[in-house]
Structures are given as C-alpha cells and as structure tokens.
C-alpha positions as CSV (number, residue, x, y, z in Angstrom):
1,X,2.2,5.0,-4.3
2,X,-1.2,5.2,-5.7
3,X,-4.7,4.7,-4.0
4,X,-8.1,4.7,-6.2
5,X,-11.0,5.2,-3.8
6,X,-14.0,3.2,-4.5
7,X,-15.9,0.2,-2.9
8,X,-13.8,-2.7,-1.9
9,X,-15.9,-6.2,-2.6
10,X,-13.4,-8.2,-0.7
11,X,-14.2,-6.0,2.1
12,X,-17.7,-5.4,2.0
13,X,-18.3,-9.5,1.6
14,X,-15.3,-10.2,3.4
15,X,-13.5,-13.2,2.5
16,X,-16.5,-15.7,3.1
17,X,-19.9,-15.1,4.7
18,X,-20.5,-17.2,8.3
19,X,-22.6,-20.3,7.4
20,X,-25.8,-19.2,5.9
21,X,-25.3,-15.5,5.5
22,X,-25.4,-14.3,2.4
23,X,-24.4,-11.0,1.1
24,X,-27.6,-8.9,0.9
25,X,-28.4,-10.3,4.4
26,X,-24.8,-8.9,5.4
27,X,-25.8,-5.6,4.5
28,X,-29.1,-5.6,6.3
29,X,-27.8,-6.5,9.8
30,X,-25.3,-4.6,11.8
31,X,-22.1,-4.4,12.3
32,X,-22.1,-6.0,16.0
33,X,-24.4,-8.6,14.6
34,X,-22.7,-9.7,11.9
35,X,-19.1,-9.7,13.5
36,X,-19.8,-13.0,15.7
37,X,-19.6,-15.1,12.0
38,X,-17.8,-13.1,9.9
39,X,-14.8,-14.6,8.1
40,X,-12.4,-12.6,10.0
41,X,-13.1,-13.1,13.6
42,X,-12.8,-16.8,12.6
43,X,-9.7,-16.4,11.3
44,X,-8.1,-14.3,14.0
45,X,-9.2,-17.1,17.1
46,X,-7.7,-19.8,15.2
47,X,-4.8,-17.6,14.7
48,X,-4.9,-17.3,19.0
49,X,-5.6,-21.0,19.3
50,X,-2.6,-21.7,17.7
51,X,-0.3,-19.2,18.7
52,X,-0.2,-21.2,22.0
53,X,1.5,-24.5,21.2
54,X,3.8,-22.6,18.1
55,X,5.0,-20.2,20.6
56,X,5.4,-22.8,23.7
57,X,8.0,-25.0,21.3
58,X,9.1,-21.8,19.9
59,X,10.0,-20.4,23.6
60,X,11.5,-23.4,25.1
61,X,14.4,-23.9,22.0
62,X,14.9,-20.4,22.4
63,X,15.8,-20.6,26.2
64,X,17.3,-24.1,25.5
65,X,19.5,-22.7,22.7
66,X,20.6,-19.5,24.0
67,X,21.2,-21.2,27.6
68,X,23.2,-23.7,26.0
69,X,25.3,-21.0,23.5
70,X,25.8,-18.6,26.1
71,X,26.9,-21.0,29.0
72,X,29.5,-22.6,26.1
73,X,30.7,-19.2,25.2
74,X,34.2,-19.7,27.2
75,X,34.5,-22.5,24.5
76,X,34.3,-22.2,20.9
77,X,31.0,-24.8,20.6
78,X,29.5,-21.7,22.2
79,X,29.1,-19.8,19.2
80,X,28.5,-21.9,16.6
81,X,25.7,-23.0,18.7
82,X,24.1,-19.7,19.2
83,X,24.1,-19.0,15.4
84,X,22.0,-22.1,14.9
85,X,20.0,-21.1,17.4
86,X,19.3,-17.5,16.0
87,X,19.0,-19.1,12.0
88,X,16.1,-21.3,13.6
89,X,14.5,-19.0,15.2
90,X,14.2,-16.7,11.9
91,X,12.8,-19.8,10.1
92,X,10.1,-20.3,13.1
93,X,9.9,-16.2,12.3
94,X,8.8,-17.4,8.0
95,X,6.3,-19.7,9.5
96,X,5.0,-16.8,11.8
97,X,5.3,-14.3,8.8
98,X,3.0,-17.4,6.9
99,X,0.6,-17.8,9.7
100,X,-0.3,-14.0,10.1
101,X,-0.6,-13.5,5.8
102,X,-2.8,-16.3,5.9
103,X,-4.5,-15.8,8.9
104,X,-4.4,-12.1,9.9
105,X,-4.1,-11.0,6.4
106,X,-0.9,-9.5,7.5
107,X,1.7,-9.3,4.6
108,X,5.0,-8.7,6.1
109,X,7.8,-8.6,4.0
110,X,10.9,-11.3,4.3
111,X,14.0,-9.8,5.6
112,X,17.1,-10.0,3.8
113,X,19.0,-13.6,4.2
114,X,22.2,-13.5,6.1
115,X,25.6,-13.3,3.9
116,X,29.3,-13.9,5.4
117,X,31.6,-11.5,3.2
118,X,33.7,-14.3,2.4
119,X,31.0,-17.0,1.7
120,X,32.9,-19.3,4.3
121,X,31.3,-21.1,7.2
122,X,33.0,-18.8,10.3
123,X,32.1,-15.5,7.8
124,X,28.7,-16.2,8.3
125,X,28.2,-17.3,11.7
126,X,29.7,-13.6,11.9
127,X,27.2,-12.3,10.0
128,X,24.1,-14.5,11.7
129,X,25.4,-13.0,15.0
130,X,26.0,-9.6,14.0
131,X,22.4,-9.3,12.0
132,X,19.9,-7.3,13.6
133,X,16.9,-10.0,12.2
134,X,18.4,-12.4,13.5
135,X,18.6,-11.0,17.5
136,X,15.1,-9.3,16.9
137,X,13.5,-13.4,16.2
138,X,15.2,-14.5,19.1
139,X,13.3,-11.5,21.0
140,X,10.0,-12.4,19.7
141,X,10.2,-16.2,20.4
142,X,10.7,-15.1,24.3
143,X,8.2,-12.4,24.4
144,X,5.5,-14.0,22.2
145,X,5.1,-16.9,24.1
146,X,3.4,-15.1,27.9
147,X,1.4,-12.9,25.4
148,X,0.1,-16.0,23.5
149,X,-0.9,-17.8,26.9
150,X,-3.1,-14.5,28.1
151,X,-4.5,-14.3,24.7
152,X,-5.4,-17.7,24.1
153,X,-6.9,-18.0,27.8
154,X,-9.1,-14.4,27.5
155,X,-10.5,-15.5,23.8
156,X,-11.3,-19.2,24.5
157,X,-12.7,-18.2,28.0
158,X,-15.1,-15.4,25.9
159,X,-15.8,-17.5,23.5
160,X,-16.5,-20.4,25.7
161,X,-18.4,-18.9,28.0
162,X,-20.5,-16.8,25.8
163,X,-21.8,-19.4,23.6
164,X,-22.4,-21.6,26.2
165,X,-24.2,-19.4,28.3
166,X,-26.3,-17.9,25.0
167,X,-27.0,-21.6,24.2
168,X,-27.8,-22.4,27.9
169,X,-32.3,-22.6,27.1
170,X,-31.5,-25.2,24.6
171,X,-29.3,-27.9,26.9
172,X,-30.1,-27.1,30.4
173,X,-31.9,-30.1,30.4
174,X,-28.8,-32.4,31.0
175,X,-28.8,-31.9,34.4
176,X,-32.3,-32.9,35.8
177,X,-31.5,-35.6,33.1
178,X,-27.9,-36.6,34.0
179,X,-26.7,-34.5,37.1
180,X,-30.1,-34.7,39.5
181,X,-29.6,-30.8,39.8
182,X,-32.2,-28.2,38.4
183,X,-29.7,-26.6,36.4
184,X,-26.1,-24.5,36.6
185,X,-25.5,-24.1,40.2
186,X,-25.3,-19.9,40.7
187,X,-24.5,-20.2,44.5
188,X,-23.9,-23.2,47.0
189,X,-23.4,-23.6,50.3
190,X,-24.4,-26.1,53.6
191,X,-27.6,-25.1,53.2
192,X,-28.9,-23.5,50.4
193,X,-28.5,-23.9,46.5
194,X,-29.2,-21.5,44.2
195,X,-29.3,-23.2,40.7
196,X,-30.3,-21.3,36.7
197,X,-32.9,-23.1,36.0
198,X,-36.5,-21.3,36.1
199,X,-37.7,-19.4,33.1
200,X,-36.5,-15.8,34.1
201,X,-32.8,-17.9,34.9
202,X,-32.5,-19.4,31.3
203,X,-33.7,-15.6,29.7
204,X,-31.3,-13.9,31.9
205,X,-28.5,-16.7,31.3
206,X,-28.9,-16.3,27.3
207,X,-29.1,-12.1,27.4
208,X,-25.7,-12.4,29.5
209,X,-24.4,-15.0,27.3
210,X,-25.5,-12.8,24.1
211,X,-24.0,-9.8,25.0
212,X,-20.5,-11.9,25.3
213,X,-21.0,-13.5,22.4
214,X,-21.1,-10.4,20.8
215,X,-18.0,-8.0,22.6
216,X,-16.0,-11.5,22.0
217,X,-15.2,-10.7,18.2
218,X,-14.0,-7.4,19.4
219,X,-11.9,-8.8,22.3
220,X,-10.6,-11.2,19.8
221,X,-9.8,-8.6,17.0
222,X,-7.7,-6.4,20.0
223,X,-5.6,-9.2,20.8
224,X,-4.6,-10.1,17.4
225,X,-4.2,-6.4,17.0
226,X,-1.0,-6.7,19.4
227,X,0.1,-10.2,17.1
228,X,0.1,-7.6,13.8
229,X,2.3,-4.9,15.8
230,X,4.8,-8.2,17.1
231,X,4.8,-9.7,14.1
232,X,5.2,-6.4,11.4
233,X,7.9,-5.2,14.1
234,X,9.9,-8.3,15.2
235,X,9.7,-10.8,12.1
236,X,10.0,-8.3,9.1
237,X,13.2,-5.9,7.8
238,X,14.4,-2.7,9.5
239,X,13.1,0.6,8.9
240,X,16.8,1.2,7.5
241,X,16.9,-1.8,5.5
242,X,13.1,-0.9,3.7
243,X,14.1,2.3,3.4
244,X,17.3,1.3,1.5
245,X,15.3,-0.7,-0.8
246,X,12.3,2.1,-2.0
247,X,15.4,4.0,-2.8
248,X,16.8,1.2,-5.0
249,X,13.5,0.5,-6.5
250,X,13.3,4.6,-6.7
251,X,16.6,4.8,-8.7
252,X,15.7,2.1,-10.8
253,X,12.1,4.0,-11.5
254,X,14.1,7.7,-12.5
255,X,16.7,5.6,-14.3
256,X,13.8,4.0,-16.6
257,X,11.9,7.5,-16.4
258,X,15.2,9.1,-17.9
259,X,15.8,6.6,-20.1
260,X,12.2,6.5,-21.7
261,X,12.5,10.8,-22.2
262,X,15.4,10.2,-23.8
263,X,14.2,8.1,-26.2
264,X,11.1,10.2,-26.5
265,X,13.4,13.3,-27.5
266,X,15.5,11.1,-30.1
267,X,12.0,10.1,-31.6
268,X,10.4,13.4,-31.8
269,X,14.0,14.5,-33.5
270,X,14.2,11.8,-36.0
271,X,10.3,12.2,-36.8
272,X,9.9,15.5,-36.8
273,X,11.9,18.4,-37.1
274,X,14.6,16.5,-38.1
275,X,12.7,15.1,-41.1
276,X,11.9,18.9,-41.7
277,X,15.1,19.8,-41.8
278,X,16.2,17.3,-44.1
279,X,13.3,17.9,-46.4
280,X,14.3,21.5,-46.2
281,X,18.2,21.1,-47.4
282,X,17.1,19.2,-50.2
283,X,14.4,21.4,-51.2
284,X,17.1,25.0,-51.1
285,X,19.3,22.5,-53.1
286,X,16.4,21.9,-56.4
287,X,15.9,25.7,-55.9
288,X,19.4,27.0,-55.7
289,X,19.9,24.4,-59.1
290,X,16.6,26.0,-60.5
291,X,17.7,29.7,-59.7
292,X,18.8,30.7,-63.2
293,X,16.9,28.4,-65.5
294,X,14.0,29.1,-63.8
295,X,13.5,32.1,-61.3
296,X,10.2,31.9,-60.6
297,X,10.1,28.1,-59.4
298,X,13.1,28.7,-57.5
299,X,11.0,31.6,-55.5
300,X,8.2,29.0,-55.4
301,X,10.5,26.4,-53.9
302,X,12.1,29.3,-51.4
303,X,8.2,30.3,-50.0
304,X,7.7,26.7,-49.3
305,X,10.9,26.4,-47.7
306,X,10.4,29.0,-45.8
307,X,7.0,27.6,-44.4
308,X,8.5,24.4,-43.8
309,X,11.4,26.3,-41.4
310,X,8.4,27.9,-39.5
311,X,6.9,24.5,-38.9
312,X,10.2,23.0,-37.4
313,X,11.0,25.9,-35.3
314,X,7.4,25.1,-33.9
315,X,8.1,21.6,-33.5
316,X,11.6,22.4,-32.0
317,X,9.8,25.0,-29.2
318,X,7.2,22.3,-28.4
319,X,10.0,19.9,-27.9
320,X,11.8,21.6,-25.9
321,X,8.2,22.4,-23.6
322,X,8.1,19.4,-23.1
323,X,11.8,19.1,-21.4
324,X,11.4,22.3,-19.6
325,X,9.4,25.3,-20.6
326,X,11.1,28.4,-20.7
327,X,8.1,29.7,-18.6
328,X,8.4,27.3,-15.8
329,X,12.2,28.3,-15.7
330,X,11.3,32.5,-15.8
331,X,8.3,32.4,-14.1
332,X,7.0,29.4,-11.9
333,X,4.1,27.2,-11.6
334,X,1.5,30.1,-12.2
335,X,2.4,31.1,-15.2
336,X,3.3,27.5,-16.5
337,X,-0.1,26.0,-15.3
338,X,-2.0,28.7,-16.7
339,X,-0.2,28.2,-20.2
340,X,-0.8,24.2,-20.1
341,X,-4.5,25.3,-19.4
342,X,-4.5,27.5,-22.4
343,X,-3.8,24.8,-24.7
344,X,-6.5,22.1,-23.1
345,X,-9.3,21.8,-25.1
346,X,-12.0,22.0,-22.3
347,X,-12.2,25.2,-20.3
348,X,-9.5,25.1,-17.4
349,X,-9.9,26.8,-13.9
350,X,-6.7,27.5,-12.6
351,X,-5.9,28.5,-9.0
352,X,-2.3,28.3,-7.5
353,X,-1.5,29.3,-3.4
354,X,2.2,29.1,-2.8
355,X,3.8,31.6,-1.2
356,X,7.6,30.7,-2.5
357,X,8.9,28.2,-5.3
358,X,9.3,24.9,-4.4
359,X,12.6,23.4,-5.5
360,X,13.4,23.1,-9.6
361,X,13.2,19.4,-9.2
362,X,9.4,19.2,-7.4
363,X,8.6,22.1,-9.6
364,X,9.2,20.5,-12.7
365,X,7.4,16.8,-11.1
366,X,4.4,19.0,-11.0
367,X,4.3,20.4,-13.9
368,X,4.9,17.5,-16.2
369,X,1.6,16.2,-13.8
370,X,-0.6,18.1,-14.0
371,X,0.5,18.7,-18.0
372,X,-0.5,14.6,-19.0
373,X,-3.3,14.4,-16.4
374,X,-4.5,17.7,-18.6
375,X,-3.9,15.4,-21.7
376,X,-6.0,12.7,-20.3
377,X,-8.9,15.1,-20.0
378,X,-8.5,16.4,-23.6
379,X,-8.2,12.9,-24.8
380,X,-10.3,10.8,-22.8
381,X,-12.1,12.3,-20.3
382,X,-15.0,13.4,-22.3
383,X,-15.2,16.5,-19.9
384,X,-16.9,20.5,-20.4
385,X,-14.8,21.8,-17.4
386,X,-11.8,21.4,-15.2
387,X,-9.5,23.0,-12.4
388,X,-6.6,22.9,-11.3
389,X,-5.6,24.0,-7.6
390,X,-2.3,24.4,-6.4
391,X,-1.4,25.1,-2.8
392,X,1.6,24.2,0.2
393,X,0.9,22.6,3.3
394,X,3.5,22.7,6.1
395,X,5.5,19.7,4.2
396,X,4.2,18.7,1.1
397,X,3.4,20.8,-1.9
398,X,-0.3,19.7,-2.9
399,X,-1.7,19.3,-6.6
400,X,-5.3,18.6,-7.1
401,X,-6.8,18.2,-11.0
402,X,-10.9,18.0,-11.1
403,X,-12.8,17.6,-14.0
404,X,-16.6,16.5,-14.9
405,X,-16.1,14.0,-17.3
406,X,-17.4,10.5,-17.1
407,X,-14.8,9.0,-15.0
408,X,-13.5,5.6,-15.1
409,X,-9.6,6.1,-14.6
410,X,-7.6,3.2,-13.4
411,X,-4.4,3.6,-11.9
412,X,-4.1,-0.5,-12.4
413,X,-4.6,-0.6,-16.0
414,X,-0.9,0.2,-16.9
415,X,-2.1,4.2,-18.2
416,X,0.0,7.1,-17.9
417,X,-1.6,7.2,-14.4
418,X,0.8,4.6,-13.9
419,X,3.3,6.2,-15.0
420,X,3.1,9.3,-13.6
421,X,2.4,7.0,-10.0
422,X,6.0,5.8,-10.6
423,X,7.4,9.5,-11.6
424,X,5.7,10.7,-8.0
425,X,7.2,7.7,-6.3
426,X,10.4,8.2,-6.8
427,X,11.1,11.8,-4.8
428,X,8.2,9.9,-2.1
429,X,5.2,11.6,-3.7
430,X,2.0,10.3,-3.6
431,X,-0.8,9.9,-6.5
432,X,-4.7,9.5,-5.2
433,X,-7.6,9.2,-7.9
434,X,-10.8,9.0,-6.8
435,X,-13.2,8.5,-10.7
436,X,-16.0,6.9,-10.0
437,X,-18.1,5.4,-13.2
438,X,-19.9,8.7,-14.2
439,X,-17.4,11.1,-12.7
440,X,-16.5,13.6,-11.8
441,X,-12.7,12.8,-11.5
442,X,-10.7,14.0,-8.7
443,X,-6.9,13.5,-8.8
444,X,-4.5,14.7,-6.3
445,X,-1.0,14.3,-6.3
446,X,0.9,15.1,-2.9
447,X,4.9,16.1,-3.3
448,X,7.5,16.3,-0.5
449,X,7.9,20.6,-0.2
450,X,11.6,21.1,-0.7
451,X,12.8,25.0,-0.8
C-alpha cells in the first residue's frame, strides 16, 4: 500500500460546489457554513430519503421469504425456497453496494458468487445456504429497515424544520393572507393565543431555524455514518475471505518480484561478466598461439587479460550485492546501510536504532529499499544531503529516507516507487512518500517486525 501526502482537489472542491458557490468563496467561509450546500450533505439525505422505501420492500420479502422457507421446511419446497430467498436478498445487497459508491462514496467490494462443487442445481442451493454472504444479506434486509425509518424521520424532520423556520421572515405572510391568523401559532388555548408574528418573533424564529439548518448536515453525516458501517460490514466479503485474496494478490506480486530478479541476474550474466569471460578465453587463446613467435605480444595480451579478470570479478561482487551482500549476511543493517551510503553520490546521514535483527527475510526488504530509494536520490533527486533512520517500534520495524532535493516523486507514475510499494506489500508493509514540488522528500516505509 502506498499513500503520497499532498492536497486532495476532489476534497478541497468536493465533488460540486452548492448552487452558486464557487471555489475561492469555499475557502473563505467556514466549515459550518459551507456544510448546509456542500455536495456531500446532499448526497447523503438523498441516500436517507431513499433508504426508506428500498429497505421497506427489501424487509417485507425478507420476512415473507424466510416465513415462507422456514414454515415449508418439514417439506422439501422449504428449501429451495429459502435459497431464492437468500440469492435475492444478496442482489438487493449489489444495489445497496451501488447506492452507497454512488451516494456515500462508499466502495465496498463484491463478495465472491456462490458455487455448488458439482455445478448441479441441489449442489448449489447447498452452497447458497451454507455461505456466510448470503445469511449476513438476509441480516441486513431485517435490521436496515427500523434504522432507515429513524433516520429518514430525524433528517427530514431537521431539515424540514430548519429551513422552514430560517425561511419563516420571507412567508409568514400566508397566514393573515390565507389562514386569518397573525402567524405560526406558538401556544393556544380557550383563551389566549400566542402566535410568531411580531418582529422580535420572525428574528428569533430564523436564529432558531439557522442554527438547525446548520447542526442538520452534521446530524445527517452521523446517520449515514451508521449506513457505511451496515453496509462495509453486512453487504461486502469476510475478513477471512479478503484476507485470503491480499495473500493471493501477494503471491502473485513475490512470484513476478522473483521472476523479474531472475531475469535481472541472467541479464547482468549474459551482458557482463559473462561477456568478460568470453572475451577473456579467446584473448589467453591468441596469446597462448602467439607465445613463441612472439613473446612480447603474448605478455601484452596476458596484462590485458589480466585487467579484464579484475573487472569481471568486480562485476561478479556487485552482482552478487545486489542478491545479498555478504555484509548484510555477517553484519546487519548497520553496516549494510552505511556501505549503500558510501557509494551514494550525495552525502548520506545514517542512523540505525534496533536493538536485535529483524528476521533475514524483513532484513533483506529493507535493505534492497532503502538501496533504490538511495538510487533515486543519486539519479533524480537533484539533492546535496540525505539520511537515513532506522529504528523498531513495538511491531513494525520502521525505515525513513529524507533528502533535500527538489521533490516531485509519484508513487502513481509506474517508478520503482511502485515497485518497491508492491515488494513492501507483499510481507504487509507499508510505503508512504510525502515530496512535495520543491522538496524536501520524505519516504518511510513501515515493515511487520518479525524476530
């Protein structure tokens, strides 16, 4: 997972301004001022409007259905019956899943569709009534439906009642005109009527209705608060069946990972040192041919040999750095940091804080980060200075990577930020960049601490 801090525009503008607010005038007024007609609180009362009638026809198959299935049990209509009942209520739980993405920006993930294990009808009625999903719909088409009446009735009432009353100056006059009253009647009895209708009655009328106009968007975004946790909890996958997929994904991410070094090693081989080597066979060949014709080339042909063996043995230790230094093996992060840091070509402040190794595996994850997030400073960072800190929390084994450079880097441009996001992801590490246009850049990469 990867996070770049930064402004959010869709946030900041929200998803449309309230009729004639513009952005610049967003920014000037408050928060509590501008929540009445923002975009949002919109969106979340016609989500509430709605939920009433979806989860009234939503509640009464569900009683009717499972009445019906369970009271036919002692036959056998009785379960096909409840199946159908359960597979409609997980397609009401789609439209649900639709409604709060579009409405409560809400993205809640479709759970796995039902499979018998022999693909025949009676297989998967099994399956329907054994699944999990299918039994947690059901739950949420009886409990939705009281929750949507008391949230529909508190929001309209708030809404309805504060704009009315905030708007009361400006059509009070219907009732001398129409009703033969002075105004809204506060208090009524035999004898005496109180009605809002002098001028201190219509100011202290609109100050009440203003101050529900504005606690209704917050009323409003509390109820649909408890429509996310229904809806993310009820209508999406299990824990256990999310978790099973981030491992697939994960395995599918170290296979690639693997599969990509490997091919990395082959080409270094082929281009490099094996090349050398090569070269180096056929050049001992001409000399051992030109060894008593003509001595002195052949000791010519020798030296150079012998400066092209000293080059591939270079090649062959920096290859095999770059699987796994010797130093990281002997001596830990500290030593390996500090020789990465070495070889940067800005000045690198390192400090590392652990008290014990951390396991080969996270060991090696950290150093191969922080080793091409050093790269990226050399090559594009444009930086005079940066450190690296290294230190263990209670769970996680933290790795943090400053420099001053001009900043700019983008997880979402398909960089080895990406890359390394996707190498962090797989033992559930984390990747955060904060590089801001004009630095400095702060990248922190947070491992699970595994002895």
């Amino acid at each position: 997972m990867a996070t770049a801090y930064g402004p959010d525009t869709r946030d900041r503008y929200g998803t449309g301004a309230g009729p004639g607010v513009d952005p610049p005038a967003r920014r000037l007024l408050p928060t509590a001022v501008r929540a009445p007609f923002e975009a949002r609180t919109w969106r979340e009362l016609a989500y509430l409007l709605l939920s009433l009638p979806i989860s009234l026809v939503l509640f009464g198959f569900a009683v009717t259905m499972t009445s019906l299935g369970l009271g036919m049990l002692i036959t056998f209509l009785g379960i096909p019956i409840l199946a159908a009942g359960l597979v409609v209520c997980r397609g009401f739980g789609a439209v649900e899943r639709a409604r709060a993405r579009g409405l409560l920006k809400l993205d809640v993930a479709d759970p796995a569709p039902v499979r018998g294990r022999t693909g025949g009808l009676m297989s998967w009625v099994g399956a329907v009534l054994r699944s999990g999903v299918s039994w947690r719909h059901l739950l949420y088409a009886l409990l939705h439906m009281p929750w949507a009446v008391f949230a529909f009735t508190v929001s309209v009432t708030f809404w309805a009642y504060g704009w009315a009353a905030f708007t009361y100056p400006l059509w009070h006059w219907v009732f001398p005109a129409y009703a033969g009253v002075g105004g809204i009647q506060l208090y009524g009895d035999g004898m005496h009527q109180v009605y809002l209708d002098s001028p201190f009655d219509l100011a202290a009328t609109a100050a009440v209705g203003l101050a529900l106009v504005l606690v209704t968007p917050w009323i409003i975004r509390g109820l649909a608060s408890v429509d996310r946790v229904m809806v993310a909890g009820l209508l999406g996958p299990s824990r256990l069946a999310t978790r099973v997929s981030e491992l697939e994904s994960d395995r599918g991410v170290v296979v690639d990972t693997a599969a990509a070094d490997l091919r990395r090693i082959e080409r270094d081989l082929h281009d490099g040192a094996q090349a050398r080597l090569v070269a180096l066979a056929m050049d001992l060949g001409l000399a051992k041919e030109k060894l008593t014709d003509d001595p002195e080339a052949a000791a010519r042909m020798v030296d150079e040999a012998h400066g092209e063996v000293k080059v591939a043995l270079q090649e062959l230790r920096d290859l095999a750095r770059g699987i796994h230094p010797a130093v990281l093996t002997d001596r830990g992060l500290d030593a390996a940091l500090s020789a990465i840091a070495s070889r940067c070509t800005v000045p690198v402040t390192v400090t590392v804080d652990l008290p014990t190794r951390p396991a080969q595996a996270i060991e090696g994850i950290a150093y191969f980060t922080a080793s091409e997030l050093l790269q990226n400073i050399s090559k594009h960072a444009h930086a005079t200075h940066a450190t690296i800190d290294l230190w263990r929390t209670t769970n996680h084994l933290m790795l943090q990577i400053t420099d001053n450079g001009h900043g700019g880097a983008d997880v979402s441009a398909g960089s080895g930020l990406a890359g390394l996001t996707d190498r962090l992801d797989a033992v559930d590490g984390v990747l955060v960049v904060d590089s801001p246009a004009g630095g400095p850049t702060t990248v922190t990469a947070e491992l699970p601490w595994r002895g």
